[in-house]
KOLKOL-558475 format. One record per residue: residue in one letter; x, y negated, z negated of N, C-alpha, C, O in turn. Coordinates in steps of 0.001 Angstrom, whole numbers, padded with zeros to 6 digits, always signed. Atoms other than C-alpha are relative to their C-alpha. Example, Ala and Ser with C-alpha at 12.3 -4.5 7.8 and 13.67 -1.06 7.14 Angstrom:
<sites>
A+000890+001190+000000+012300+004500-007800+000900-001200+000000+001936-001181-000665 S-000820+001190+000060+013670+001060-007140-000770-001090-000730-000261-002198-000899 
</sites>
This chain:
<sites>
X+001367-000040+000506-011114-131537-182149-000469-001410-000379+000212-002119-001119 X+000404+001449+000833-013268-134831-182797-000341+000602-001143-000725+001767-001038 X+000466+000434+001364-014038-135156-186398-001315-000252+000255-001860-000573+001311 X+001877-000781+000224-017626-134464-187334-000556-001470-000604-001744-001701-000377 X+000363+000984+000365-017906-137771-188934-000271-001163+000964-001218-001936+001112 X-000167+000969-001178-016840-139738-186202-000684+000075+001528-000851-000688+002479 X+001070-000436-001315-018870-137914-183691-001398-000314-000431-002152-000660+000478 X+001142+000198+000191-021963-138367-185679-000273-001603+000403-001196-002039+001091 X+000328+001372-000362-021375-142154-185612+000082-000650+000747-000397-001779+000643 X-000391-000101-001102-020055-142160-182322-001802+000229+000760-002443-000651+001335 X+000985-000653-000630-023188-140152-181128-001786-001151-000293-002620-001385+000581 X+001114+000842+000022-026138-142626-182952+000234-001271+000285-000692-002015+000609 X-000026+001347-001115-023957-145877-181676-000391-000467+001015-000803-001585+001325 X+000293-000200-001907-024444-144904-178049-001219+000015-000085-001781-000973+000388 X+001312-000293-000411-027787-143590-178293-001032-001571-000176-001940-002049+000505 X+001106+001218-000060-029037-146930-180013+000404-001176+001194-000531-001743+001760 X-000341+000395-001349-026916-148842-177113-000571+000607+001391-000289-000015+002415 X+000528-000815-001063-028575-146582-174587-001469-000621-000273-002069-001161+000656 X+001327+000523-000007-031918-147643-176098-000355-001142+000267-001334-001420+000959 X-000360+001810-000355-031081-151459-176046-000227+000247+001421-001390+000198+001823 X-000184-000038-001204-030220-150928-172637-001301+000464+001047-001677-000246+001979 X+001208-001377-000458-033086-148295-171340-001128-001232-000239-001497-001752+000814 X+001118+001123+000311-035906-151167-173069+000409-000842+000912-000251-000952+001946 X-000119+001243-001279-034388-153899-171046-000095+000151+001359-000710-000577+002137 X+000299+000013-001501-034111-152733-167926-001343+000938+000333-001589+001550+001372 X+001283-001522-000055-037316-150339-168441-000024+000677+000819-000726+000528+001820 X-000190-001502-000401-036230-147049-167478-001169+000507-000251-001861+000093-001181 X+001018-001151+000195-038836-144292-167010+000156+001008-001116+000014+002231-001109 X-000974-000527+001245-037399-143536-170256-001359+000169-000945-002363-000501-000707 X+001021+000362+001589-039726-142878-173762+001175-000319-000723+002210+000251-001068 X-001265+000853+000963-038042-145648-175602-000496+000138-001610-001693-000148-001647 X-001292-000500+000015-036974-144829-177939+000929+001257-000234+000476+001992-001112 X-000725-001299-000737-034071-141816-176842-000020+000166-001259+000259-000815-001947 X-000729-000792+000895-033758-139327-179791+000932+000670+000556+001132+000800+001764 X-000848-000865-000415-031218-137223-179952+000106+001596+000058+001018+002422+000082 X+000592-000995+000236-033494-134617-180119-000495+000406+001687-000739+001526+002135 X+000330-000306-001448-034362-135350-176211+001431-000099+000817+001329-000404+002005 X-001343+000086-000640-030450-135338-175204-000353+001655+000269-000713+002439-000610 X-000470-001310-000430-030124-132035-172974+001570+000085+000231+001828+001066+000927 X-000962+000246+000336-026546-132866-173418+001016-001000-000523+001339-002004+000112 X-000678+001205+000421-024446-134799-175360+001248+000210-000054+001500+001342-000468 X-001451+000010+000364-020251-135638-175367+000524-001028-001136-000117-002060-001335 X-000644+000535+000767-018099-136961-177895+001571-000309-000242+002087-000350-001358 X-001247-000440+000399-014570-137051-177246+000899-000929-000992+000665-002137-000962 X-001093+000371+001324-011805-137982-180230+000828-001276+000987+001239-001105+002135 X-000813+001229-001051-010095-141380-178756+001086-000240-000218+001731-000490-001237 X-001423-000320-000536-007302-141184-177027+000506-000951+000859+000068-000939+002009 X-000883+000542-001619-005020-143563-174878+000202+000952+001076+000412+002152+000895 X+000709+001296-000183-005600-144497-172473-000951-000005+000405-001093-000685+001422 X+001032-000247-000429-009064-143335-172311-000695-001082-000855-001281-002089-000460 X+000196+000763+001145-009722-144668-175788-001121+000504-000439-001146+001166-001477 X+001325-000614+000701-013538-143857-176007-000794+000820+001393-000938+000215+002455 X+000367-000554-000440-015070-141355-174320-001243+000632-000066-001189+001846-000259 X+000912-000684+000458-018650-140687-174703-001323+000531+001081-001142+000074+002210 X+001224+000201-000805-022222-139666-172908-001128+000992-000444-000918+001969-001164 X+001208-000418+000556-025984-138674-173314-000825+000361+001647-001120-000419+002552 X+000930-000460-001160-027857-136917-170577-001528+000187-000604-001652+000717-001708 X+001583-000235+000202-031898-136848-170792+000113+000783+001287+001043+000963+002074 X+000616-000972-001065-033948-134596-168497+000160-000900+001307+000480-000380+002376 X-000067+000573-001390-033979-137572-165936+000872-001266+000012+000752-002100+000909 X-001367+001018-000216-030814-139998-166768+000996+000460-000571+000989+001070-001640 X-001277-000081+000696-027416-139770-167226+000890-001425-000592+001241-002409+000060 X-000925+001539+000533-025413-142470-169657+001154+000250-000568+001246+001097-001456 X-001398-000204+000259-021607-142868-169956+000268-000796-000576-000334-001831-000287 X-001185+000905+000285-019338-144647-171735+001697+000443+000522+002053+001556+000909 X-000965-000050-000328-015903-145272-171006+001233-000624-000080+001524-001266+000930 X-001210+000936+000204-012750-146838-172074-000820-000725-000904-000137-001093-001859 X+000306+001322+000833-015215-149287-173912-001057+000405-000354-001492+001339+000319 X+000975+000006+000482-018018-149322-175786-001165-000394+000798-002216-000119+000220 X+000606+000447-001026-019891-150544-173177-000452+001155+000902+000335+002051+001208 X+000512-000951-000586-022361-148466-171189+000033-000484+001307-000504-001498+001754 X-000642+000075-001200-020976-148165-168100-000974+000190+001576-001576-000572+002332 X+000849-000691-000787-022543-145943-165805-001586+000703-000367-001652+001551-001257 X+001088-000480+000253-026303-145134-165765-000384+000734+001687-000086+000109+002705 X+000230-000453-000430-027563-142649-163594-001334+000616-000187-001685+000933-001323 X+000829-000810+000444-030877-140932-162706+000497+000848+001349+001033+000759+002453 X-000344-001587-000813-030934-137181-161984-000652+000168+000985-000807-001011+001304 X+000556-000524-001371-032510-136084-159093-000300+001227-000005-000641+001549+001133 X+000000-000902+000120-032871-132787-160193-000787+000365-001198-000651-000531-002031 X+000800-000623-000915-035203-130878-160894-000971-000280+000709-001719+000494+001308 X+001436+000542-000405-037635-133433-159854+001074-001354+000990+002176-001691+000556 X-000578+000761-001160-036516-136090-156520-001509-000841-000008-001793-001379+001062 X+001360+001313-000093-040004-138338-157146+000232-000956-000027-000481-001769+000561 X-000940+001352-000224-037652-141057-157685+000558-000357+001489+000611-001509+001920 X-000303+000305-001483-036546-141025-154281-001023+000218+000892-000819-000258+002009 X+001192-000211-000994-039730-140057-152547-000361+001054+000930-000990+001077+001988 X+000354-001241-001005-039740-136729-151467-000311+000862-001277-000401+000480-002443 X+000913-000729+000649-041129-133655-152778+000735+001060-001067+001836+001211-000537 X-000812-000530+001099-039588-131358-155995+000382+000868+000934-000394+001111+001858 X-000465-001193-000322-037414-128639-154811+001002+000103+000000+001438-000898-000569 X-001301-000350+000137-033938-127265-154513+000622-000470+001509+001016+000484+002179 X-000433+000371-001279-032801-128882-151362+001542-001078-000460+001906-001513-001553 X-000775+000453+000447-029717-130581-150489-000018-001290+000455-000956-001705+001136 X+000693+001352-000357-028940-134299-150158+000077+000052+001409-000736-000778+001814 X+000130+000514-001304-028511-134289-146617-001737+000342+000953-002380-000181+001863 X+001636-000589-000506-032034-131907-146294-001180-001548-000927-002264-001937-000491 X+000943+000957+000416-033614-134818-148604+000291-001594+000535-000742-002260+000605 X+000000+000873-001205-031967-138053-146445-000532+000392+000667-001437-000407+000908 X+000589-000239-001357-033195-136428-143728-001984+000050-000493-002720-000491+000332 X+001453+000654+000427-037153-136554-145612+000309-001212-000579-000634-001116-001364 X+000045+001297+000262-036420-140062-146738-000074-000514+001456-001032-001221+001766 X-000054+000367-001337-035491-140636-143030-001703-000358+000421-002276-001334+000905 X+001455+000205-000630-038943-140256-142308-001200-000878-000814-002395-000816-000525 X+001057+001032+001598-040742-142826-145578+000197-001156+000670+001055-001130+001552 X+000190+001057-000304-041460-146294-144852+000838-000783-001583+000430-000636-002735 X-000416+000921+001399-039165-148687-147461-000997-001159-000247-001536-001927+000550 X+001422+000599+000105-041672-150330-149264+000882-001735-000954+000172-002594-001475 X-000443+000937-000060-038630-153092-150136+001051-000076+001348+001399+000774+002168 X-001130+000492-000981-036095-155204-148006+000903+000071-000942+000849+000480-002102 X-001213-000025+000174-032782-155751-148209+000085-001358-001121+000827-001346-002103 X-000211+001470+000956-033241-159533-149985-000831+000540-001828-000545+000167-002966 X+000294-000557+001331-035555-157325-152568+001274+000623-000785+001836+000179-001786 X-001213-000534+000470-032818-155146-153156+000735-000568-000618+000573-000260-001798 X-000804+001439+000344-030550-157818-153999-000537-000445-001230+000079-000243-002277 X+000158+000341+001236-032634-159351-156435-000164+000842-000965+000339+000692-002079 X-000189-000769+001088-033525-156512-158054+001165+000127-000829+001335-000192-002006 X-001645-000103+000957-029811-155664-158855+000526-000813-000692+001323-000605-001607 X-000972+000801+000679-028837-158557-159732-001141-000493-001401-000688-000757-002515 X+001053+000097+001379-031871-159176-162329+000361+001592-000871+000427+001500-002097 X-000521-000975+000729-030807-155469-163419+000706-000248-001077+000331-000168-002247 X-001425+000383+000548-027159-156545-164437-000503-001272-000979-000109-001270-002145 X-000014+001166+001179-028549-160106-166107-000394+000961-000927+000473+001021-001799 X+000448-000163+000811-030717-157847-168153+001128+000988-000819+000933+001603-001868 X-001308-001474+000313-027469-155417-168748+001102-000862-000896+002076-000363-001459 X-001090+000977+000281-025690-158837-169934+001200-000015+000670+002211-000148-000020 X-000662+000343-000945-023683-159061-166805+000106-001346+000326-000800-002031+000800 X-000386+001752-000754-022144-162497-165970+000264+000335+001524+001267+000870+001996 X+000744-000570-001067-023989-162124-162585+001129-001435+000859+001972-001303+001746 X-000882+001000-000720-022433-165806-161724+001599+000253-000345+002059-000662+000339 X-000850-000424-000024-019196-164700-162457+000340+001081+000980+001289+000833+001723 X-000150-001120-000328-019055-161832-161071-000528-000291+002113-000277+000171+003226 X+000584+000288-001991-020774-163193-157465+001381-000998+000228+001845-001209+001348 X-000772+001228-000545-018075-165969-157896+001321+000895+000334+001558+000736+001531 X-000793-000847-000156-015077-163410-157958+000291+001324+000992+001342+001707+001506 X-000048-000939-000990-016372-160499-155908-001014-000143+001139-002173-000478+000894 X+001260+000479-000807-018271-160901-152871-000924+001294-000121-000460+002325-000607 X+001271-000896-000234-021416-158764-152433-000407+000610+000874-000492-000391+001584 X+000184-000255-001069-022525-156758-149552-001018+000901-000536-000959+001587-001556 X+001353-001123+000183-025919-154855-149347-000182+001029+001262+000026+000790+002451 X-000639-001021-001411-026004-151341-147407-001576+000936-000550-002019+001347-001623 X+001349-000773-000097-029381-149626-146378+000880+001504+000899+001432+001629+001992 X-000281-001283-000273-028453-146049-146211-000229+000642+001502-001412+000892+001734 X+000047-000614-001468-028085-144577-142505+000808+001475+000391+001971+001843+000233 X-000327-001241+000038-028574-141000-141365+000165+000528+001413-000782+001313+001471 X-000161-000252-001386-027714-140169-137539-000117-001638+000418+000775-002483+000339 X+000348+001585-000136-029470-143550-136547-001503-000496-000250-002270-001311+000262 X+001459+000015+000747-032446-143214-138515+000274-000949-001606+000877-000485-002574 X-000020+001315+001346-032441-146126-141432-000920+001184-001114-001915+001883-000921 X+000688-000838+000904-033198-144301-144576-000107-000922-001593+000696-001603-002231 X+000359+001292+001575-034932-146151-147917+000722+000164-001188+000187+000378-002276 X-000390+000046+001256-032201-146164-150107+001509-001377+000356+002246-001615+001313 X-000630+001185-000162-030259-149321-151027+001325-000174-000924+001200+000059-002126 X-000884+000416+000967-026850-150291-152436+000585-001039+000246+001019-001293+001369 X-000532+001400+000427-025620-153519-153639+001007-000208-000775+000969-000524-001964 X-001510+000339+000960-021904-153837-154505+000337-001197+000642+000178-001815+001695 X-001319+000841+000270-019581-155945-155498+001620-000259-000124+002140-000340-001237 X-001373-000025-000444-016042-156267-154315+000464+000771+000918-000312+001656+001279 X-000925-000424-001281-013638-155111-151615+000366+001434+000207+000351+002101+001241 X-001713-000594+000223-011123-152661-153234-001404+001757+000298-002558+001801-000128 X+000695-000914-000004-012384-148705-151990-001225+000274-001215-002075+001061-000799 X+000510-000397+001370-014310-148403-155637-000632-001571-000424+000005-002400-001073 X+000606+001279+000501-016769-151421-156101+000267-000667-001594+000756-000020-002521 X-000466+000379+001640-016333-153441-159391-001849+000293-000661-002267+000441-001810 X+001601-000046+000701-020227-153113-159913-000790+000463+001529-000471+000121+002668 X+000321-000589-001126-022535-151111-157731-001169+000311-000602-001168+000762-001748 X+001257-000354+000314-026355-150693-157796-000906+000928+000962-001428+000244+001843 X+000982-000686-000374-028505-147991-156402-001320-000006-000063-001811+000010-001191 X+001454+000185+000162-032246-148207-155365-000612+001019+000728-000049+001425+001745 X+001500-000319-000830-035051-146557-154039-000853-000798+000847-001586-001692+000423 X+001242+001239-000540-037033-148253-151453-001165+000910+000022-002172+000577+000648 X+001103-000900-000512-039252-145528-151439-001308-000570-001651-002532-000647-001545 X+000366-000082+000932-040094-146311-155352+000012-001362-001061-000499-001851-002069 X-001023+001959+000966-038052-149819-156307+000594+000968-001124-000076+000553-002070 X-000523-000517+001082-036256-147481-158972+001512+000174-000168+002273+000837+000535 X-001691-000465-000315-032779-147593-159924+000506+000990-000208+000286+001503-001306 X-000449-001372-000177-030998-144589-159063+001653-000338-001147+001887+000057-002289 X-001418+000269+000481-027481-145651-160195+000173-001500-000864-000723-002265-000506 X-000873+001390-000059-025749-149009-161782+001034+000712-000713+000940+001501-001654 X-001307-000263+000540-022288-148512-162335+000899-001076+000370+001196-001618+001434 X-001466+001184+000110-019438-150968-163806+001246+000660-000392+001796+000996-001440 X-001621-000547+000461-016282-149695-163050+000708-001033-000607+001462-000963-001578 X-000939+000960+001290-015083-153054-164000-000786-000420-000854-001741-001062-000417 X+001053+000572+000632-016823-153853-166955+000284-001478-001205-000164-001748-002319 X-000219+000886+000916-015117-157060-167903-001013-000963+000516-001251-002128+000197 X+001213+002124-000219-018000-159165-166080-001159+000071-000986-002131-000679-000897 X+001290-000302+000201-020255-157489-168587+000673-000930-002053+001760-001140-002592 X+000366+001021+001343-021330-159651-172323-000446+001298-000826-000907+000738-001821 X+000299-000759+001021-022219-156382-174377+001349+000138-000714+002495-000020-000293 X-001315-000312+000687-020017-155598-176956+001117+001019+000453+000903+002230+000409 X-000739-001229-000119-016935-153891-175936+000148+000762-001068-000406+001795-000691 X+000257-000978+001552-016692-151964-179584-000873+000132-000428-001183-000807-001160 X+000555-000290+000858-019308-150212-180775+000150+000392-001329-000852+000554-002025 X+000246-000425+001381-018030-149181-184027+001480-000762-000537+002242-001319+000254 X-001234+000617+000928-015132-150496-186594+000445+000936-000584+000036+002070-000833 X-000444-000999+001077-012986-149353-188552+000800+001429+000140+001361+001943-000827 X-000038-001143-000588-012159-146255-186638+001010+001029-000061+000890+002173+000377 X-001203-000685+000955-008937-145041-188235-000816+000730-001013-000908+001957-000973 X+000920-000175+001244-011207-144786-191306-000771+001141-000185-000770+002105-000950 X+000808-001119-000922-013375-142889-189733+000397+001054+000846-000309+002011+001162 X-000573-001751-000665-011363-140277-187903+000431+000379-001243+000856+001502-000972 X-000982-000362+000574-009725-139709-191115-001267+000649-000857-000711+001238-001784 X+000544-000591+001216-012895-138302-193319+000156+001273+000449-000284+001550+001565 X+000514-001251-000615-012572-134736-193082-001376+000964+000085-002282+000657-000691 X+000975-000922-000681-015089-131947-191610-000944+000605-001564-002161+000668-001738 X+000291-000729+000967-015412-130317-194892-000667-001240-001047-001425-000786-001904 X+000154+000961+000643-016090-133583-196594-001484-000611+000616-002449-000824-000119 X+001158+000731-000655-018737-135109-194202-001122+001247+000219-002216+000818+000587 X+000810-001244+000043-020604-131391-194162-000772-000292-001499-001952+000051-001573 X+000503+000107+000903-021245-132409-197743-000965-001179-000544-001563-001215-001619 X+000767+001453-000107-022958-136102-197018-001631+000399-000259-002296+001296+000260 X+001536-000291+000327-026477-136360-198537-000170-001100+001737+000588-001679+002515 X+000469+001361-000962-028662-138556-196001+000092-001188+000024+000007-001941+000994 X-000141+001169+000748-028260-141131-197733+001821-000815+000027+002230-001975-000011 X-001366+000023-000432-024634-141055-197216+000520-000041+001476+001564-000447+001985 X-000376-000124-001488-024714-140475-193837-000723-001494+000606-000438-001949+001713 X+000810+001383-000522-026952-143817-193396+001067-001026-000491+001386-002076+000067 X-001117+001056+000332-024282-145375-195381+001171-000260+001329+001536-001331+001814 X-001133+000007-001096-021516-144042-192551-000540-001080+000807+000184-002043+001061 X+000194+000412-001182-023465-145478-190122-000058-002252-000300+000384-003230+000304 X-000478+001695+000320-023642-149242-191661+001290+000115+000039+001855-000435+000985 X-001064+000386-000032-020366-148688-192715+000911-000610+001441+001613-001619+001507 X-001031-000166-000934-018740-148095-189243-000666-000780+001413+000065-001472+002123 X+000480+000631-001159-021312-149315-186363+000250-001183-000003-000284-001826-000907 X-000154+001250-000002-020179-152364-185557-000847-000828+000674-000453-001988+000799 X+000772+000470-000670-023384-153238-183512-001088-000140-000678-001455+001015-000894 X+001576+000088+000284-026915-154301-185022-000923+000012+001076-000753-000473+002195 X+000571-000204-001214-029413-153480-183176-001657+000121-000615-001776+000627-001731 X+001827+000174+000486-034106-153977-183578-000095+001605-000568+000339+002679-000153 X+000545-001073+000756-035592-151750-186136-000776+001235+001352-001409+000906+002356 X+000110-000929-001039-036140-148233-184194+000864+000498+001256+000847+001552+001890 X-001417-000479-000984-033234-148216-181863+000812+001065-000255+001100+001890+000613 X-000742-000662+000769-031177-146433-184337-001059+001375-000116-002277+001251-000246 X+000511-001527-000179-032137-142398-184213+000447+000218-001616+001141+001234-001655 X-000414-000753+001120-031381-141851-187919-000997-000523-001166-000500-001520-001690 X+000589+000561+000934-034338-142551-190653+000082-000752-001133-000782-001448-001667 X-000440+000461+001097-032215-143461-193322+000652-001759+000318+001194-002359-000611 X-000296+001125-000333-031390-146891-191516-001218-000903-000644-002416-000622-000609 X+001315+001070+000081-033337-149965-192809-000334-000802+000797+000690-001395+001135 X-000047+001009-000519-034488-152173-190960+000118-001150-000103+000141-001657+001019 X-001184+000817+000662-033073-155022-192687+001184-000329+000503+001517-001416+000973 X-001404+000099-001047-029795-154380-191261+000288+000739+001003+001215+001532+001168 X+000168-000214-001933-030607-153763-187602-000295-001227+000351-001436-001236-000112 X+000558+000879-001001-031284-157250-185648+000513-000082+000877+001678+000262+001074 X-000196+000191-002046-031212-157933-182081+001210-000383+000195+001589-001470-000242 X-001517-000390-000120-027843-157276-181223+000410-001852+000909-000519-002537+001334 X-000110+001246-001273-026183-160728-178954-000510+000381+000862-000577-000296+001888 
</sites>
């Protein structure tokens, strides 16, 4: 079982890291994510050698963490709405919706593509020159029989499983995907929170009894990230001690 304490502070770390994140690269997001618009949220208790395990789904993105405090994978859904990719709402599958992309005009190139991603990742605090100097790059316009279809990806490295990998839309310029499996080229904090012994250890019955006021305390106590007034989903934060994170 995670601990109720540690999930709460677990749960408004991410979300204000999700918001950081979501503002910078401006997602089709309303910034900023409550946790009142999560249609699902995880929390798991950290464990070797996973360590941290967390994520926040909205109606039209998915955000992971993984091993690190660091938001890893961002995803948008495609479901129940595909306007991001350029075809029309419905229950179809991807090969029935490649095959209507097949037929859209990409309204970027391949050198757009490119920059986009890689202006993505700076804004993600990706060491972009690092990361070009170490892995090479290759850009791949999606192909369906032998019909070129407007969707773009831009990885990085060799090994089957890119170290960094960006998904686009040419139909829309929108990023569908960025995902850092390796996420040591990335400058966000790997730890979002401190202390974390501390914090698994309050019990259930104990943190059920936290005024608000207490629970705003947890969250100074243990977040180890500051972050701009409003990021943070919990009222009892001041803004005082929130500033613009590195």
């Amino acid at each position: 079982m995670t601990p109720l304490a540690y999930k709460f502070v677990a749960l408004t770390a991410i979300l204000a890291e999700i918001n950081y994140c979501a503002h910078n690269l401006e997602l089709k997001e309303s910034v900023p994510i409550k946790l009142t618009d999560a249609t699902r949220t995880l929390v798991e208790r950290p464990i070797k050698p996973i360590e941290f395990l967390a994520s926040i789904d909205t109606v039209d993105y998915s955000f992971t963490f993984f091993r690190s405090g660091r938001l890893r994978f961002i995803t948008r859904l495609d479901a129940p709405s595909r306007e991001s990719l350029g075809v029309p709402r419905g229950d179809i599958s991807r090969t029935e919706c490649l095959e209507e992309m097949s037929h859209l005009k990409s309204t970027i190139s391949s050198n757009d593509a490119y920059r986009m991603a890689t202006n993505w990742l700076v804004l993600m605090n990706v060491d972009v020159k690092r990361l070009e100097t170490e892995q090479p790059h290759q850009i791949i316009q999606q192909v369906l029989d032998t019909n070129t279809v407007p969707l773009f990806y831009v990885k990085w490295g060799t090994n089957p499983i890119a170290a960094v990998d960006v998904m686009i839309s040419g139909v829309t310029g929108e990023l569908l995907h960025l995902r850092q499996e390796d996420d040591s080229y990335s400058n966000r904090p790997k730890s979002l929170l401190k202390d974390i012994d501390k914090l698994l250890a309050i019990p259930d019955d104990e943190f059920l009894k936290y005024s608000p006021t207490e629970k705003s305390n947890l969250l100074v106590q243990f977040m180890a990230v500051q972050y701009p007034p409003g990021f943070v989903d919990f009222p009892g934060i001041s803004a005082t001690n929130h500033t613009q994170p590195p």
